[in-house]
TORZA-860364 format. One record per atom (N, C-alpha, C): atom name; residue in one letter; x, y, z. Coordinates in pm, whole numbers, always signed. Layout:
# TORZA-860364
@a = CA&r = a&c1 = X&c2 = Y&c3 = Z
...
END
This chain:
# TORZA-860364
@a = N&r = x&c1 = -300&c2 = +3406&c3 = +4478
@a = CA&r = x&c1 = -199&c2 = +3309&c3 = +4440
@a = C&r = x&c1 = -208&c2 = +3290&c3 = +4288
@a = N&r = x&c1 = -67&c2 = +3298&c3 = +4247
@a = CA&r = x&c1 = -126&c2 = +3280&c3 = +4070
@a = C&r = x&c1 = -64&c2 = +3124&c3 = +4011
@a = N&r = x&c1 = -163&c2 = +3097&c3 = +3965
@a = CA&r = x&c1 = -186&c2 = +2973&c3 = +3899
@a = C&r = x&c1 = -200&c2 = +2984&c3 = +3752
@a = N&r = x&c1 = -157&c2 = +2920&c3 = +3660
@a = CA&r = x&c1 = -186&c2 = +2935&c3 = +3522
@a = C&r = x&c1 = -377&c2 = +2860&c3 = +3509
@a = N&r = x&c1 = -429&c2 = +2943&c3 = +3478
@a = CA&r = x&c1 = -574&c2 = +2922&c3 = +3467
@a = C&r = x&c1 = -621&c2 = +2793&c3 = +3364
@a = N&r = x&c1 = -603&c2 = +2652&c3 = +3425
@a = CA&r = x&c1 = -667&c2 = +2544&c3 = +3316
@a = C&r = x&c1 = -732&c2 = +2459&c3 = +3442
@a = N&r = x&c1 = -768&c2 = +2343&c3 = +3377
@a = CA&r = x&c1 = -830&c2 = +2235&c3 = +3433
@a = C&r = x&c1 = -739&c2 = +2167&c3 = +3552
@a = N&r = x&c1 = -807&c2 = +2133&c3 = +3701
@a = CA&r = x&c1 = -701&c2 = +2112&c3 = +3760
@a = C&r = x&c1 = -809&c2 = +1981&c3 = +3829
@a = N&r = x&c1 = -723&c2 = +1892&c3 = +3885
@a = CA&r = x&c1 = -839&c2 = +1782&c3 = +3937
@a = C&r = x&c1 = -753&c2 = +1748&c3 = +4073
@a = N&r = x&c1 = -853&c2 = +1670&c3 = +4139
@a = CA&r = x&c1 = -837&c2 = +1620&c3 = +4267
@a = C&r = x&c1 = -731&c2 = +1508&c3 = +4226
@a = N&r = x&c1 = -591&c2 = +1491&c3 = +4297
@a = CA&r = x&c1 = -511&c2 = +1385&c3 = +4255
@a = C&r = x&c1 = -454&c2 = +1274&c3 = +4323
@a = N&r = x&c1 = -454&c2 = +1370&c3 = +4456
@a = CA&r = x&c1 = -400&c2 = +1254&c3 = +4547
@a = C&r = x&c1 = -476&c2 = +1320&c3 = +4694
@a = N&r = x&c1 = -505&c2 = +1240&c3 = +4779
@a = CA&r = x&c1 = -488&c2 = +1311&c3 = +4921
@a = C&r = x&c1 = -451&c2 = +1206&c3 = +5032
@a = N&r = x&c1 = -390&c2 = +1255&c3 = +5150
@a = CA&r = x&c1 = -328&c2 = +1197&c3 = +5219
@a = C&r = x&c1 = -354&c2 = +1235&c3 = +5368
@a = N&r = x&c1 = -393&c2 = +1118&c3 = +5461
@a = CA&r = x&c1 = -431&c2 = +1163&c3 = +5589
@a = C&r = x&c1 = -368&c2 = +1195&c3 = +5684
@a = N&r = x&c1 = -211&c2 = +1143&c3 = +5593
@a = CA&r = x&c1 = -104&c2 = +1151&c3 = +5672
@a = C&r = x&c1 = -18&c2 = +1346&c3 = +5635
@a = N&r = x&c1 = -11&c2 = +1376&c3 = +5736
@a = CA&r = x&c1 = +69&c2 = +1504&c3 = +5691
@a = C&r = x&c1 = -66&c2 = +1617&c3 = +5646
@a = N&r = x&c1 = -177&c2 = +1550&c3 = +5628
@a = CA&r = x&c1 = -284&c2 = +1610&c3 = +5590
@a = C&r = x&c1 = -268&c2 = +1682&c3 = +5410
@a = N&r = x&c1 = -222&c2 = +1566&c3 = +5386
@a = CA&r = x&c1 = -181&c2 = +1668&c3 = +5208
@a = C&r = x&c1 = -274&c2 = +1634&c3 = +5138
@a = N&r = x&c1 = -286&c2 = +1731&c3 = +5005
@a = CA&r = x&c1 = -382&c2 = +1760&c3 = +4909
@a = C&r = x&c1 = -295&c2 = +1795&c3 = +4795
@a = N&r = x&c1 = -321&c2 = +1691&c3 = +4661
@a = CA&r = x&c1 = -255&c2 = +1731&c3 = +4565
@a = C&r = x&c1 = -394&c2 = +1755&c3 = +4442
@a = N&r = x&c1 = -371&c2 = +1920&c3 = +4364
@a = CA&r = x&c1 = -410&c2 = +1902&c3 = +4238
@a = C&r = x&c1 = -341&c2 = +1936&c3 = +4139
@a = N&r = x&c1 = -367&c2 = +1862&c3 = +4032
@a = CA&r = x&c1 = -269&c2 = +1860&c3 = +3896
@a = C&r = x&c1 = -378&c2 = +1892&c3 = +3769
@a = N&r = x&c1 = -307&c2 = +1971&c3 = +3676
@a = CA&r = x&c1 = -307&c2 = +2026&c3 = +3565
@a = C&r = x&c1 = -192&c2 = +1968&c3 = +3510
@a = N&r = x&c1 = -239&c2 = +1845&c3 = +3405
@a = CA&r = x&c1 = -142&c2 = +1745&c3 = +3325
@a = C&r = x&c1 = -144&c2 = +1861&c3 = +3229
@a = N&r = x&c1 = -33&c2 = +1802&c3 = +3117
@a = CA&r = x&c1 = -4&c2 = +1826&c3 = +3007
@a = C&r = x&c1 = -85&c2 = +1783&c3 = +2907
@a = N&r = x&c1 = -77&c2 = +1836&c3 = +2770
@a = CA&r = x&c1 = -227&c2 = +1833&c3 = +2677
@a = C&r = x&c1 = -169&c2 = +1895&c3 = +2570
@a = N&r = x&c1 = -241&c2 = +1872&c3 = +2490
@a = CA&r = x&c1 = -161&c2 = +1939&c3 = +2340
@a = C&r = x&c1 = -185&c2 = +2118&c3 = +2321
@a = N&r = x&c1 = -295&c2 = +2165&c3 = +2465
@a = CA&r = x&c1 = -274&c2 = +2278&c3 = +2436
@a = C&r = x&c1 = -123&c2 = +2356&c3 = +2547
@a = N&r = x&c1 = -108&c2 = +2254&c3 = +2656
@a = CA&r = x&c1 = +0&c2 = +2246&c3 = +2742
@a = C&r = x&c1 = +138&c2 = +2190&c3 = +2731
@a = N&r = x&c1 = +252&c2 = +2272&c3 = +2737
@a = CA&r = x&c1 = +301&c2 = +2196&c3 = +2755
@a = C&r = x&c1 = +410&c2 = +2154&c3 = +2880
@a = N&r = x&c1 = +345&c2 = +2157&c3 = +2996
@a = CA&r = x&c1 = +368&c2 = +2147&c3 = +3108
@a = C&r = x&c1 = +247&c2 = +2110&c3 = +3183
@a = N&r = x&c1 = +302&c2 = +2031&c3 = +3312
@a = CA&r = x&c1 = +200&c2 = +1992&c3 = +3344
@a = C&r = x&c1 = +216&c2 = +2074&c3 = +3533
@a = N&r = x&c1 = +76&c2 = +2152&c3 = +3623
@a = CA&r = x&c1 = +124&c2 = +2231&c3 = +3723
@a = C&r = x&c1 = +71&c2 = +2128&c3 = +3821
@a = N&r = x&c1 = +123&c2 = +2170&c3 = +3960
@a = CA&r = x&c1 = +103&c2 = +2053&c3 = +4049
@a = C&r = x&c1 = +70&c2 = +2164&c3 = +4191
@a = N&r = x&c1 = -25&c2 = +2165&c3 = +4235
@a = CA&r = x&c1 = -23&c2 = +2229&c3 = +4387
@a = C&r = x&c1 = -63&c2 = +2166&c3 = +4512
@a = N&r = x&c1 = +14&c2 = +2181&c3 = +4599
@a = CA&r = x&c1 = +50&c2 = +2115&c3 = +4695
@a = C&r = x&c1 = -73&c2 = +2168&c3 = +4804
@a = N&r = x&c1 = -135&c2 = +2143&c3 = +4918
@a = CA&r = x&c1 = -186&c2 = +2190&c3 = +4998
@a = C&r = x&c1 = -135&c2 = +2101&c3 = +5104
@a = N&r = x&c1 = -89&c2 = +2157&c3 = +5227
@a = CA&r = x&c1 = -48&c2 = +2090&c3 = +5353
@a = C&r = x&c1 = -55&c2 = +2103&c3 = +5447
@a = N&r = x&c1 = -76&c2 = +2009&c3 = +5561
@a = CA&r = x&c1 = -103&c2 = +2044&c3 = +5693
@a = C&r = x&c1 = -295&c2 = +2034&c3 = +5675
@a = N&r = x&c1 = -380&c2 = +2008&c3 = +5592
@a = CA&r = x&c1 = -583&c2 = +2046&c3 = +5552
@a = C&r = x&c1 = -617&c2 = +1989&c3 = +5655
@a = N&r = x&c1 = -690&c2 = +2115&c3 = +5686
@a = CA&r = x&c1 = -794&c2 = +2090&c3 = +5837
@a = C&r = x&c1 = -957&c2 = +2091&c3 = +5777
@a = N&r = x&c1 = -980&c2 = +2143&c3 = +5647
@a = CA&r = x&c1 = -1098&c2 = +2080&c3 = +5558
@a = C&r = x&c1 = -1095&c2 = +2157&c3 = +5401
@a = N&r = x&c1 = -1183&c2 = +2090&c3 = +5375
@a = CA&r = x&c1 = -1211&c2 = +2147&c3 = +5222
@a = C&r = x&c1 = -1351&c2 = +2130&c3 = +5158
@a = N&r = x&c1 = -1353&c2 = +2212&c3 = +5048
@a = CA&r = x&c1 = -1500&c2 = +2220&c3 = +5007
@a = C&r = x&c1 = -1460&c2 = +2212&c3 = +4837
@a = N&r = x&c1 = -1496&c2 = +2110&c3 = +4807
@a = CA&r = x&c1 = -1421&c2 = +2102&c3 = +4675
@a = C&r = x&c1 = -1462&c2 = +1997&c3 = +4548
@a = N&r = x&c1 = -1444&c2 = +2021&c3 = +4415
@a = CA&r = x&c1 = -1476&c2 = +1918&c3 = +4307
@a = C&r = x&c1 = -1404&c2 = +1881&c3 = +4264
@a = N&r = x&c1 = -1416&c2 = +1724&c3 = +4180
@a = CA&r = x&c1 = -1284&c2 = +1654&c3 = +4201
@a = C&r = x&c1 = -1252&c2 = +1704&c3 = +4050
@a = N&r = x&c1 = -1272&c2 = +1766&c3 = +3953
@a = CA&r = x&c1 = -1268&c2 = +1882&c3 = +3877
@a = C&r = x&c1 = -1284&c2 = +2001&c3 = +3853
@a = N&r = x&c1 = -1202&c2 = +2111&c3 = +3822
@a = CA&r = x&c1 = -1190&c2 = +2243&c3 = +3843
@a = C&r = x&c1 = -1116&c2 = +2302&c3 = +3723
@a = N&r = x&c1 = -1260&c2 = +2417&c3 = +3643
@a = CA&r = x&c1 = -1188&c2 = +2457&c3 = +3497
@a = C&r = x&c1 = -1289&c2 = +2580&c3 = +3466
@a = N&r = x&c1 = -1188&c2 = +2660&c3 = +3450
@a = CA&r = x&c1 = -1047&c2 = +2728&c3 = +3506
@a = C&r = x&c1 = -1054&c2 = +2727&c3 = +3653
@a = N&r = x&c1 = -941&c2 = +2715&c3 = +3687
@a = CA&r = x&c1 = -939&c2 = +2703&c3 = +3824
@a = C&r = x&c1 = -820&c2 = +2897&c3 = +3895
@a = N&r = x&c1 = -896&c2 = +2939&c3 = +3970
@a = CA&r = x&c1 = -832&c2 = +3048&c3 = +4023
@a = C&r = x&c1 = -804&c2 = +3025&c3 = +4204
@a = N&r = x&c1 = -728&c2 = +3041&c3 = +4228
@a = CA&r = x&c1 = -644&c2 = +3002&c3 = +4376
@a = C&r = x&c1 = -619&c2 = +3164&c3 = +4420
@a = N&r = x&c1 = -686&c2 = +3197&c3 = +4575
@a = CA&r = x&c1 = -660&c2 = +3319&c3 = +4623
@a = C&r = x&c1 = -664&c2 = +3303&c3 = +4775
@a = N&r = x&c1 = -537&c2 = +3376&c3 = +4852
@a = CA&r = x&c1 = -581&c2 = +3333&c3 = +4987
@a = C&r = x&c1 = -744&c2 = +3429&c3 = +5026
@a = N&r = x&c1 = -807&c2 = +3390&c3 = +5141
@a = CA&r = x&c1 = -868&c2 = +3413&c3 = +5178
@a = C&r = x&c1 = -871&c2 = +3553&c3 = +5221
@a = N&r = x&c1 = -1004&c2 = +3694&c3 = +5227
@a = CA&r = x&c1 = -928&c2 = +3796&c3 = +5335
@a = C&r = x&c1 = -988&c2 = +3779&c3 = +5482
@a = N&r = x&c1 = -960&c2 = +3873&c3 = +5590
@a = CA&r = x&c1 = -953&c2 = +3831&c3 = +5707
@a = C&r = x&c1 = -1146&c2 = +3783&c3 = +5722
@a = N&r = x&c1 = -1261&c2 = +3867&c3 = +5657
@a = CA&r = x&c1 = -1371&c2 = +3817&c3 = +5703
@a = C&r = x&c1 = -1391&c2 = +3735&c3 = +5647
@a = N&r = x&c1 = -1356&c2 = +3678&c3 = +5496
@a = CA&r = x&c1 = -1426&c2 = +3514&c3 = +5426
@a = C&r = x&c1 = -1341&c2 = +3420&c3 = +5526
@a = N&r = x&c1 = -1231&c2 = +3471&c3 = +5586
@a = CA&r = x&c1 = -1167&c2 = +3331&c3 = +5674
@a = C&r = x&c1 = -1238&c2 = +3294&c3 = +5763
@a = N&r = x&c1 = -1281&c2 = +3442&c3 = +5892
@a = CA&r = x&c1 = -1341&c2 = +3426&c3 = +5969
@a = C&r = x&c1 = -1500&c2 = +3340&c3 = +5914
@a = N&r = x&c1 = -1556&c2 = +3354&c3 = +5828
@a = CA&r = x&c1 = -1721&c2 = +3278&c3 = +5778
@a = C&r = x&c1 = -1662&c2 = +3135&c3 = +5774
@a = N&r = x&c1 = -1569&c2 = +3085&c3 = +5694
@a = CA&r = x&c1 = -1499&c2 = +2965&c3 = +5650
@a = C&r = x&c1 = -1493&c2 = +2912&c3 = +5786
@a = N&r = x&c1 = -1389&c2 = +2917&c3 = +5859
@a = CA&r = x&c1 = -1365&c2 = +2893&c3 = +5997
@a = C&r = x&c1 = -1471&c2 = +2869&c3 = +6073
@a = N&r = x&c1 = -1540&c2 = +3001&c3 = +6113
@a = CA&r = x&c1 = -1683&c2 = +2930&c3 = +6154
@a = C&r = x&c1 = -1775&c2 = +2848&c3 = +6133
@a = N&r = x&c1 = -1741&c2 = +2832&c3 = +5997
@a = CA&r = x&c1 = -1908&c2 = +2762&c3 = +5955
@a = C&r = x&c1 = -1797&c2 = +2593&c3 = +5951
@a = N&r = x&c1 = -1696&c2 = +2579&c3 = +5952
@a = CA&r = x&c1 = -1613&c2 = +2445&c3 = +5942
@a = C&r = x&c1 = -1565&c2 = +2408&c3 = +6097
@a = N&r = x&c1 = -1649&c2 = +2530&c3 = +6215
@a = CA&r = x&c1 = -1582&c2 = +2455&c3 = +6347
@a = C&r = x&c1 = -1409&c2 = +2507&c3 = +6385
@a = N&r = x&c1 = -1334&c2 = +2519&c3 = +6292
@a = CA&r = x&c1 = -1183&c2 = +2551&c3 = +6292
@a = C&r = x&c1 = -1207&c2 = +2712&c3 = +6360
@a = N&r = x&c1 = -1262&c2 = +2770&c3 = +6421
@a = CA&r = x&c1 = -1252&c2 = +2861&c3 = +6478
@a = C&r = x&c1 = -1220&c2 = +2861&c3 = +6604
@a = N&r = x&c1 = -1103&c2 = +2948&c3 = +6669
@a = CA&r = x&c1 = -1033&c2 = +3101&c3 = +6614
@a = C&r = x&c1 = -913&c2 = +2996&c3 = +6551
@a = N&r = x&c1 = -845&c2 = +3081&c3 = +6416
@a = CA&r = x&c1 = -791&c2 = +2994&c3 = +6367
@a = C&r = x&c1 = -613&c2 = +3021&c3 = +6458
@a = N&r = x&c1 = -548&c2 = +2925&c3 = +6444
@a = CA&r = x&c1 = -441&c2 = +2902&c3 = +6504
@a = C&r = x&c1 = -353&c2 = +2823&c3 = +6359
@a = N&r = x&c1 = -246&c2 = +2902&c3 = +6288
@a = CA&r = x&c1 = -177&c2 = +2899&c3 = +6230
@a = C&r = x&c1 = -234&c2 = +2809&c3 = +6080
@a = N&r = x&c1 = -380&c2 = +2867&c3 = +6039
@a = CA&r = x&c1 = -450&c2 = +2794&c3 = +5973
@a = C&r = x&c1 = -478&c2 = +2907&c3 = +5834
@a = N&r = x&c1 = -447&c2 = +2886&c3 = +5726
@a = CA&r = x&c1 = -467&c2 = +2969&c3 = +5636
@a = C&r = x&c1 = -633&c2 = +2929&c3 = +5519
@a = N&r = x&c1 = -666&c2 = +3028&c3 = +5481
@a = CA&r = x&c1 = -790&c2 = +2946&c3 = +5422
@a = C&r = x&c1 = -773&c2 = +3010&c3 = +5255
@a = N&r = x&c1 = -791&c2 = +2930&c3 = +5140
@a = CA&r = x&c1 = -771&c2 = +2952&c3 = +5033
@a = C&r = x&c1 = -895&c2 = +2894&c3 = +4979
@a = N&r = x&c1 = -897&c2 = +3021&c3 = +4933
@a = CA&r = x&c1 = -1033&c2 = +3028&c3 = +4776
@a = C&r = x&c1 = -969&c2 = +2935&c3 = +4685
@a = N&r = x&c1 = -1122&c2 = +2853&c3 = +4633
@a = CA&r = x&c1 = -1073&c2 = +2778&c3 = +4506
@a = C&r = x&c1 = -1203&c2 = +2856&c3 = +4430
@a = N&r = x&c1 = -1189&c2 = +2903&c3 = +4285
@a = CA&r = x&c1 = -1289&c2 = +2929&c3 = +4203
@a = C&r = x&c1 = -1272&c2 = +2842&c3 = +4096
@a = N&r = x&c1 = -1396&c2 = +2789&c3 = +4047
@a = CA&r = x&c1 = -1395&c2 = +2742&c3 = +3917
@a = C&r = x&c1 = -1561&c2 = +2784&c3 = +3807
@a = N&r = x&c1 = -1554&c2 = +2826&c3 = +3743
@a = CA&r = x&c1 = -1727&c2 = +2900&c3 = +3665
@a = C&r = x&c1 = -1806&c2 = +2941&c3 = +3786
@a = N&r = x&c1 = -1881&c2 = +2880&c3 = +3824
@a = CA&r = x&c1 = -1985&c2 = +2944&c3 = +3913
@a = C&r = x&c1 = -1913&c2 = +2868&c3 = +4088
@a = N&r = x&c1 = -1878&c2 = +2796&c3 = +4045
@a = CA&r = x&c1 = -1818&c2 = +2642&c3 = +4203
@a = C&r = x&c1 = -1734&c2 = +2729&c3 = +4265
@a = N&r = x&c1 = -1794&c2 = +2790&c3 = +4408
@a = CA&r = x&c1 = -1666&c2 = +2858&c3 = +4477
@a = C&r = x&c1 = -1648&c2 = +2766&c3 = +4618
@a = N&r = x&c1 = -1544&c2 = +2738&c3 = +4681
@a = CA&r = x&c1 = -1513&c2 = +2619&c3 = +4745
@a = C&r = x&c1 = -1375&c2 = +2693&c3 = +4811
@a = N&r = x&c1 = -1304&c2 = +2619&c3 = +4904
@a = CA&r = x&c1 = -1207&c2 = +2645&c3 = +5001
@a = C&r = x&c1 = -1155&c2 = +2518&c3 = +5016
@a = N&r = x&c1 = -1029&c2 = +2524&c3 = +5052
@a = CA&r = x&c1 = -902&c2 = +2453&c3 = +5169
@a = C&r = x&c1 = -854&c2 = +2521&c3 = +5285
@a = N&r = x&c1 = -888&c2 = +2495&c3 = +5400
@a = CA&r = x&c1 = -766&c2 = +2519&c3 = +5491
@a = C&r = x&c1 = -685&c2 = +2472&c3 = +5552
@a = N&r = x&c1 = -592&c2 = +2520&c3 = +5522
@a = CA&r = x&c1 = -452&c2 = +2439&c3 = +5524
@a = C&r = x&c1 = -336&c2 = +2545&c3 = +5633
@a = N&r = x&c1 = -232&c2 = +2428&c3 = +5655
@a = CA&r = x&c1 = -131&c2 = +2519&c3 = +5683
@a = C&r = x&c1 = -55&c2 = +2624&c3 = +5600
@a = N&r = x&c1 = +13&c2 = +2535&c3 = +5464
@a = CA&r = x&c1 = +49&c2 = +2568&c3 = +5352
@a = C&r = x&c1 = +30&c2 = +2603&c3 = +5207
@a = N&r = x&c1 = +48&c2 = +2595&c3 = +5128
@a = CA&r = x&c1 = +32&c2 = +2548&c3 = +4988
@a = C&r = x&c1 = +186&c2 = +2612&c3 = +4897
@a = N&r = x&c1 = +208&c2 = +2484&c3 = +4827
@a = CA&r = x&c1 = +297&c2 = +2506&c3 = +4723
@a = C&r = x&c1 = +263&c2 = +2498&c3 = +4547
@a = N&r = x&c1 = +348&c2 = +2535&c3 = +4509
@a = CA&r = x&c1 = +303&c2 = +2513&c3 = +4343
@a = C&r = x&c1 = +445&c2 = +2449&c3 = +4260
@a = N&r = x&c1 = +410&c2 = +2437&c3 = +4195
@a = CA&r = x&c1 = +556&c2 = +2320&c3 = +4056
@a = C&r = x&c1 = +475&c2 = +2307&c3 = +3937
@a = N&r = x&c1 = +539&c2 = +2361&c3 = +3877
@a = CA&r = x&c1 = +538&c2 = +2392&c3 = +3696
@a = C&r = x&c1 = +666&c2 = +2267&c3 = +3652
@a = N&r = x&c1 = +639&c2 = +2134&c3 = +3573
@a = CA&r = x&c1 = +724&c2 = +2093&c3 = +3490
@a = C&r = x&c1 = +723&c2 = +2036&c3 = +3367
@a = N&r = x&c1 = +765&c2 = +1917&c3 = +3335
@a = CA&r = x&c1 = +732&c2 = +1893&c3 = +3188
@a = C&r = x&c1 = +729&c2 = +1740&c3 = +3264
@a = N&r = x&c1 = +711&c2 = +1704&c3 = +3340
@a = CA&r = x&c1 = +687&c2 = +1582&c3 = +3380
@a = C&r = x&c1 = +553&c2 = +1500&c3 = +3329
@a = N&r = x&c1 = +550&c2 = +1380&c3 = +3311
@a = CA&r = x&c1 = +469&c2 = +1262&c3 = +3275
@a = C&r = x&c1 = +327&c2 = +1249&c3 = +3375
@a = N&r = x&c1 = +254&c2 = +1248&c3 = +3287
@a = CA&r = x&c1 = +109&c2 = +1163&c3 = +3359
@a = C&r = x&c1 = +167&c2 = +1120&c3 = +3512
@a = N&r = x&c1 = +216&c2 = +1007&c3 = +3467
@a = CA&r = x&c1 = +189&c2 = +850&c3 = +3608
@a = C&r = x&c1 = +371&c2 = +934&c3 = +3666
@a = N&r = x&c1 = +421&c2 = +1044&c3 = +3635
@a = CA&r = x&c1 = +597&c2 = +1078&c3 = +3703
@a = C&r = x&c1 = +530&c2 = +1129&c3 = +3869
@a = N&r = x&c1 = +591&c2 = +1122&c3 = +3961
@a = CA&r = x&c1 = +541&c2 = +1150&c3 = +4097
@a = C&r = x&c1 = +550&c2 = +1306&c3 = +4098
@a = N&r = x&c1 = +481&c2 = +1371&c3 = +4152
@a = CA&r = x&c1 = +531&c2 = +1546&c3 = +4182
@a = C&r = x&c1 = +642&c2 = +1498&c3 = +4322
@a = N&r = x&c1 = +697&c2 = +1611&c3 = +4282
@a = CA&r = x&c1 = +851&c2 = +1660&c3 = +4334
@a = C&r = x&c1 = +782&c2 = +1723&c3 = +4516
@a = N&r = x&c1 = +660&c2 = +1758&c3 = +4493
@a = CA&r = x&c1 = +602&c2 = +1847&c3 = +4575
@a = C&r = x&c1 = +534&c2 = +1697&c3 = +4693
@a = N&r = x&c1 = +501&c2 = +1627&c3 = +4681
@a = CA&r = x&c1 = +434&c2 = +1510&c3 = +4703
@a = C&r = x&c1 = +551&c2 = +1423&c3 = +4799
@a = N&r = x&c1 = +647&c2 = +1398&c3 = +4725
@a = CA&r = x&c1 = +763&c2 = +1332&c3 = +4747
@a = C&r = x&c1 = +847&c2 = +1437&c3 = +4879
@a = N&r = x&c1 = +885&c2 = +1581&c3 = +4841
@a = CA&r = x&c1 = +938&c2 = +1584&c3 = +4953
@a = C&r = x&c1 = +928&c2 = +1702&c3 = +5037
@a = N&r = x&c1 = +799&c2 = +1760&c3 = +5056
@a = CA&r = x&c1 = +690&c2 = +1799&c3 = +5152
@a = C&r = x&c1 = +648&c2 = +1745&c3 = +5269
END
């Protein structure tokens, strides 16, 4: 999955719908701020900071280890995504995931959040 490679943090999560938001604000070396959606999370392994952050789905045996070792095994319409950040390697599995690139504000809601 390609992601523009910066700092991305834990932003919102929600028990409802099972969503997971992280954001990469805007910064004077940015000027956009990215937003990715994760939906449907059946778990995660994760820091509430991530820099550089690289996003990859899973292949079929790291799913199968993930899955097992989180109980979610055999998976049933469950996708599992690599999170890398320096040495911190970590997962989501989720149903989905989306992404949004804009020029939106700190405290502006993601678009992805709202109507997901």
């Amino acid at each position: 999955m390609d992601v523009p490679k910066r700092q991305y943090q834990v932003w919102a999560y929600s028990v409802t719908m099972g969503r997971l938001l992280l954001r990469s604000n805007k910064s004077e070396a940015f000027a956009t701020r990215v937003d990715i959606l994760f939906q449907n999370v059946h778990a995660m392994k994760l820091l509430t900071a991530l820099d550089p952050l690289v996003v990859a789905e899973a292949d079929s045996l790291e799913s199968e280890q993930i899955l097992a070792e989180t109980g979610l095994y055999p998976p049933k319409r469950k996708l599992v995504f690599l999170l890398r950040a320096g040495s911190f390697e970590g997962y989501v599995v989720a149903g989905v995931c989306f992404t949004n690139e804009d020029s939106g504000e700190y405290y502006d809601p993601s678009p992805l959040w709202i109507w997901r």
